[in-house]
C-alpha positions in Angstrom: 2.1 -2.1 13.1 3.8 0.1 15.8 7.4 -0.4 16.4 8.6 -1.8 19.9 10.1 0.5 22.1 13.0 -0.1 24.2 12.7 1.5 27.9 16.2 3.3 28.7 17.7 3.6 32.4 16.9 7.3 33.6 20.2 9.1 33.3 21.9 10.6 36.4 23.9 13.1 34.0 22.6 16.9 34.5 23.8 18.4 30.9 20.8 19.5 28.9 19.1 16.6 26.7 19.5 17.1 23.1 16.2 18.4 21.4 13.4 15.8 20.4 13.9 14.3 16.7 11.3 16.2 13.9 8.8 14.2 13.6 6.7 13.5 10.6 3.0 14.8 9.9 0.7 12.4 9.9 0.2 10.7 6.4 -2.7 10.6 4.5 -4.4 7.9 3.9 -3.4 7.6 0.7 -0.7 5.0 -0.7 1.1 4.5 -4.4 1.2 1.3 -6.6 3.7 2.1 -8.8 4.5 -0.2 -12.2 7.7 1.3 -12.6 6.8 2.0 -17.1 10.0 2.4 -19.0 9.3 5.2 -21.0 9.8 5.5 -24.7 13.4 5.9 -25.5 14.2 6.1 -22.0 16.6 3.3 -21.0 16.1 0.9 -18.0 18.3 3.4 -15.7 16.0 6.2 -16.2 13.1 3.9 -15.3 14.6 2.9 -12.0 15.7 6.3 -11.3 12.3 7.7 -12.3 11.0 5.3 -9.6 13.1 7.0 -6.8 11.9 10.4 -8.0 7.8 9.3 -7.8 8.7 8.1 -4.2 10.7 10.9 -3.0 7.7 13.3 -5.1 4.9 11.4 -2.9 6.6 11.2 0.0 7.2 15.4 0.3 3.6 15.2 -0.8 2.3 13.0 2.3 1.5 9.9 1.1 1.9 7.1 3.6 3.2 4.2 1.3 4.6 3.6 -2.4 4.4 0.5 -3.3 6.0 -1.1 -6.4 4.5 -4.4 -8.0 6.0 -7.2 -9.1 6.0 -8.1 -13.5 7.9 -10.3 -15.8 8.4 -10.7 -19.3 7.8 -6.8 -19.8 9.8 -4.7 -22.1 7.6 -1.7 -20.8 8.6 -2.1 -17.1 11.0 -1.8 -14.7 9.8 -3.9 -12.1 11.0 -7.5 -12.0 12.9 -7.4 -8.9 10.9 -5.1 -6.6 12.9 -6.2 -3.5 15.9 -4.6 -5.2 13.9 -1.2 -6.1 13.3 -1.1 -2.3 16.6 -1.3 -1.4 17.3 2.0 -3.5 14.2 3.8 -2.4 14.2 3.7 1.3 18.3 4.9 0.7 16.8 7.8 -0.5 13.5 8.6 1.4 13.2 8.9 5.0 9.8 8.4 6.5 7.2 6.7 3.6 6.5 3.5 4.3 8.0 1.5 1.0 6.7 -1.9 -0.4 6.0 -4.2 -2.4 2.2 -5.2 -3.9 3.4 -7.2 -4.3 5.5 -10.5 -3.9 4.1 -13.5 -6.1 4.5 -16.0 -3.9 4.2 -19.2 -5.8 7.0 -17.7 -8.0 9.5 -17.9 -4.5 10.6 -19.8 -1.5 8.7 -18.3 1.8 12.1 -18.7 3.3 14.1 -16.4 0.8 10.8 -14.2 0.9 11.5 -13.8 4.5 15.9 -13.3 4.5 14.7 -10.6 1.8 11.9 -8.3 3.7 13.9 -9.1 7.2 17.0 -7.1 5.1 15.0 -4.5 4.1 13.9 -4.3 7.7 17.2 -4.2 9.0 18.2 -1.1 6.5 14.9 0.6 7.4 13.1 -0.1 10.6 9.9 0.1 10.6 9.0 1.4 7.4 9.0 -1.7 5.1 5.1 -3.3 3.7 5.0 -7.2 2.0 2.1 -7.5 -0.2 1.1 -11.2 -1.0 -0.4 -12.2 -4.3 -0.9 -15.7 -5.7 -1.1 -14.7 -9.7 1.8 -15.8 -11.4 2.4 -11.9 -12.6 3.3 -12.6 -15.9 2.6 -15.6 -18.7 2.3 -19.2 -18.4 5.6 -19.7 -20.0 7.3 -17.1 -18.1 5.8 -18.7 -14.5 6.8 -21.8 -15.9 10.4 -20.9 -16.0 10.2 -18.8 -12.6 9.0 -22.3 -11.1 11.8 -24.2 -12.7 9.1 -26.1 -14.4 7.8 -27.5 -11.7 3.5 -28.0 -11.6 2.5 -25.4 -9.0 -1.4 -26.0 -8.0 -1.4 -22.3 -6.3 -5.0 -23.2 -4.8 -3.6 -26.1 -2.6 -0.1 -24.6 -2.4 -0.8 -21.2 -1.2 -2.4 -21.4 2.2 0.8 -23.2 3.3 3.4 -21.1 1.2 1.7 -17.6 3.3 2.0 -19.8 7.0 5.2 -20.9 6.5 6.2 -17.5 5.6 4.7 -15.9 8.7 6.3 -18.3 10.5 9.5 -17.2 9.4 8.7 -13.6 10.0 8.0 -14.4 13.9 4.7 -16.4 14.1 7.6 -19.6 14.9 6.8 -23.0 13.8 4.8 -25.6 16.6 7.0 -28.2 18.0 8.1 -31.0 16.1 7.8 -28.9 13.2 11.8 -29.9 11.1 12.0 -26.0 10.1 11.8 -24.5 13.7 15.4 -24.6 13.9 16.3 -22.6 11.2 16.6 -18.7 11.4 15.5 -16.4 8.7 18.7 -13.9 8.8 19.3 -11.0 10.2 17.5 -11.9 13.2 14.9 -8.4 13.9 12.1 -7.4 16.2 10.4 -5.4 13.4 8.0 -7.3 11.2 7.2 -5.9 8.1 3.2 -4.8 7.9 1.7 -8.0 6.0 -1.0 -7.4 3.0 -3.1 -9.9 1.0 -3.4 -8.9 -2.7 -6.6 -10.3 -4.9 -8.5 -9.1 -7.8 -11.2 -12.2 -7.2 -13.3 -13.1 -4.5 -10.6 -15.2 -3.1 -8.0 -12.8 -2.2 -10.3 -10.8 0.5 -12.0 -14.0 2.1 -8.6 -15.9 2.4 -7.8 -12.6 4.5 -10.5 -12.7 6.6 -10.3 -16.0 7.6 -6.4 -15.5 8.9 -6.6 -12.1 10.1 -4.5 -10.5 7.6 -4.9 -7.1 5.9 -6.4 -7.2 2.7 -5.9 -5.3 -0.6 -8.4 -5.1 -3.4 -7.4 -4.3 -7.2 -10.2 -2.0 -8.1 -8.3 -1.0 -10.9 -9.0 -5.3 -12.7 -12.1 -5.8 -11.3 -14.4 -2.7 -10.7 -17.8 -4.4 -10.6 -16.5 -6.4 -7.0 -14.1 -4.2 -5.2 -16.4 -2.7 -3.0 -18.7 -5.5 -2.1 -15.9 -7.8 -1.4 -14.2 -5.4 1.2 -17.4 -4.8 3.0 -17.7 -8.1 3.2 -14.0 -8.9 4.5 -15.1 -6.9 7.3 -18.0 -8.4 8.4 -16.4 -11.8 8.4 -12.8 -10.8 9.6 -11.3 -13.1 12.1 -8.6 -11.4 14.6 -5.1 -13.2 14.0 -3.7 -14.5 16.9 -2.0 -12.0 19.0 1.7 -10.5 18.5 1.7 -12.9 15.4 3.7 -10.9 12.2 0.2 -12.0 10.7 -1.1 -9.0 12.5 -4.5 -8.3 13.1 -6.9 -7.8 15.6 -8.9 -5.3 13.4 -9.7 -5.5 10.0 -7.7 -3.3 7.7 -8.4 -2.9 3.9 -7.4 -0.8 0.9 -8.4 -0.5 -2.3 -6.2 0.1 -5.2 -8.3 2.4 -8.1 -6.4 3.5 -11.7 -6.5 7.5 -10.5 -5.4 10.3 -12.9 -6.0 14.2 -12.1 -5.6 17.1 -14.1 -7.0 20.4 -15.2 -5.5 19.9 -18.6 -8.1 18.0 -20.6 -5.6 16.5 -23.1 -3.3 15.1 -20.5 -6.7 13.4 -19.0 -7.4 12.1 -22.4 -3.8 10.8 -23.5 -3.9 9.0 -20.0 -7.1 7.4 -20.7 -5.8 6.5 -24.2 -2.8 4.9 -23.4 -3.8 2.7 -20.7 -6.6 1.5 -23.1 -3.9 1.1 -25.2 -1.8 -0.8 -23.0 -4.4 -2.8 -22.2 -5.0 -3.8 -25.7 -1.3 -4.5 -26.7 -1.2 -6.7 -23.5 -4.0 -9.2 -25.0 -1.9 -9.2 -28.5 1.0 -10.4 -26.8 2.9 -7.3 -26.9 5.1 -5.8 -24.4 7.0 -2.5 -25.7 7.1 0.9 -24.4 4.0 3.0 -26.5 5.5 5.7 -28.9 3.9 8.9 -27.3 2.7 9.8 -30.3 0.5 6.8 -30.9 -1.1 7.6 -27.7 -1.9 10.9 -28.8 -3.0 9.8 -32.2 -6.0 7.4 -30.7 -7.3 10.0 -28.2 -7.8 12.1 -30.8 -9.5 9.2 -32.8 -13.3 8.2 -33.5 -12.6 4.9 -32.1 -11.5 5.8 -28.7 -14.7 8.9 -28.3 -16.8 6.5 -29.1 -15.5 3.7 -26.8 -15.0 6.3 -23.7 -18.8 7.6 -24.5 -19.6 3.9 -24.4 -18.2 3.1 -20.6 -19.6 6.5 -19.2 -22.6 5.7 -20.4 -22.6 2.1 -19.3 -21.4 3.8 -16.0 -18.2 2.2 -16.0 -16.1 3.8 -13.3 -12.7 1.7 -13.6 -10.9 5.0 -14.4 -10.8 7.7 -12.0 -9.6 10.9 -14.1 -10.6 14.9 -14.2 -10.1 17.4 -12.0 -8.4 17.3 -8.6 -11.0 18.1 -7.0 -13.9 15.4 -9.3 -11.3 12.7 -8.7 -10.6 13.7 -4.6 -14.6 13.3 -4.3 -14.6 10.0 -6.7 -11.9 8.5 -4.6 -13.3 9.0 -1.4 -16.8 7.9 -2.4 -15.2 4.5 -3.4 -13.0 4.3 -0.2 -16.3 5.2 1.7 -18.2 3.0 -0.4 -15.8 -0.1 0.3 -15.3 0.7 3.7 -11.3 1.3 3.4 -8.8 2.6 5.2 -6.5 3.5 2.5 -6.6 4.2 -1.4 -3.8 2.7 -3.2 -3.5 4.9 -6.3 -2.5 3.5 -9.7 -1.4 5.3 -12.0 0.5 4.4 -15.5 1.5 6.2 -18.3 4.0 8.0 -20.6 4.8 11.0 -19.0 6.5 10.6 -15.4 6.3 14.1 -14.7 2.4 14.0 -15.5 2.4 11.4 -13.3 3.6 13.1 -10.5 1.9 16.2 -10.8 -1.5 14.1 -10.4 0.0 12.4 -7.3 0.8 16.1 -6.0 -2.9 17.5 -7.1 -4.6 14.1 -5.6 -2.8 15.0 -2.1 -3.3 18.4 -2.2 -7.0 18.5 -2.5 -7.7 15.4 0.2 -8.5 17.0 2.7 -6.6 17.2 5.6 
């Protein structure tokens, strides 16, 4: 969303204008989801910290957007207050666009939602993203405290919550409404860009229909992503005009579990420990994995014969190899899907693996 610009009176001074700000390159069209993992014997300060050094890593790299997401309940992340994380990123980054993918809505009041990101707007002008999403991000019991126990229906409520947040953004209220008096503070002309987050069908249609940017999680449901974002773009809707909603184009990403090294064991311990994750998740548990657990079940029967299992089934919910395979896999799914952007996910144990994949994803896209 481009920012306003205000004209200025032509000067009548005749000393030399200063020279023209640096500007940025151009980004690629490439973006982070970060889960902010606590590592294994790391505290929750290293976490955090870590965060700012991924975002500061993929900014220098050229990456137009880190994200961070939005979890409860987790022993194993860093990421329950994203809003807060933001705050200390954009201190300490100067151009990448910074986010969160995003906001559970049901689990906050539009209103606050919109004092929040209109802060964060008012630190860092034109560089702040709001991903919506209507999952609870985290358990029953946990949502149920986050809602102060009250019975959300988020298939009723959620249309309305996402208005009456745009509203307080800029869209405004009609008349009559009894909230168009109130004022979501600071008062700014920036709006932050506005995403729609889904891993179901729902997710990319409700963003069609109101004009809204639309985010796919590739990474939870592989055997959709791409046919739902072709079809949000045949069936997009242009928002109303000047509206914080945005859009009189479609605009999609879609977010794919990426991981790329020339190091086969890295590629494997990756694999492994998100399967891992995965699997502790549906048991109910929520620690940090010891690193050497991880590299125990690569190395096991179990996990060969389960990998050899999904490639043969041609399961492609894991983007991993070389920079160069995973550059050409990424690209076919962002081609495939019709994106504009790939939102690259990508958890695990080692931070500085982590970044050296972001580094080798961006330096073999081409330019």
């Amino acid at each position: 969303m481009a920012r306003r610009r205000t004209r200025l009176p032509l000067s009548m001074s005749t000393t030399t204008p200063p020279d023209p700000l640096p500007t940025a390159p151009p980004a690629l069209p490439l973006a982070v989801l970060d889960f902010v993992g606590i590592e294994h014997g790391e505290s929750p300060h290293d976490a955090l910290e870590g965060a700012v050094r991924v975002a500061q890593a993929v900014e220098a790299a050229g990456y137009a957007r880190y994200w961070v997401s939005e979890h409860h309940n987790m022993r194993s992340l860093a990421c329950s207050a994203p809003e807060i994380l933001l705050a200390a990123v954009g201190a300490r980054t100067s151009t990448i666009r910074i986010g969160a993918a995003g906001i559970m809505l049901p689990n906050h009041a539009p209103f606050k939602v919109a004092e929040t990101f209109r802060t964060l707007l008012g630190l860092y002008p034109g560089r702040i993203d709001l991903g919506l999403g209507r999952a609870p991000g985290t358990d029953p019991l946990t949502a149920h405290v986050l809602r102060r126990g009250q019975q959300v229906d988020v298939g009723a409520d959620f249309p309305g919550q996402v208005a009456e947040l745009l509203a307080f953004l800029g869209d405004g209220f009609p008349e009559g409404h009894p909230y168009r008096q109130l004022v979501a503070a600071p008062v700014v002309q920036d709006r932050p860009e506005v995403f729609l987050l889904g891993s179901s069908p729902y997710g990319p249609r409700f963003a069609a229909v109101n004009g809204l940017r639309a985010v796919f999680a590739h990474h939870m449901s592989p055997e959709i992503a791409t046919q739902l974002l072709r079809e949000y773009r045949r069936t997009f809707e242009p928002g109303p005009g000047g509206t914080a909603s945005g859009g009189a184009e479609p605009w999609s990403a879609i977010s794919v579990l990426a991981f790329a090294s020339d190091d086969d064991a890295a590629v494997l311990e990756f694999e492994a420990g998100w399967a891992l994750t995965m699997q502790n998740l549906a048991r109910g548990i929520r620690e940090p994995l010891r690193p050497e657990e991880v590299r125990a079940y690569a190395e096991s029967e179990q996990f060969r014969r389960s990998r050899e299992a999904l490639r043969a089934q041609g399961d492609d919910r894991m983007v991993t190899g070389s920079p160069d395979d995973v550059v050409a896999r990424l690209r076919a799914l962002q081609a495939d899907a019709e994106a504009d952007e790939v939102v690259v996910v990508t958890p695990g144990l080692d931070r500085d693996r982590r970044i050296a994949s972001y580094g080798a994803i961006a330096a073999a896209w081409p330019r």
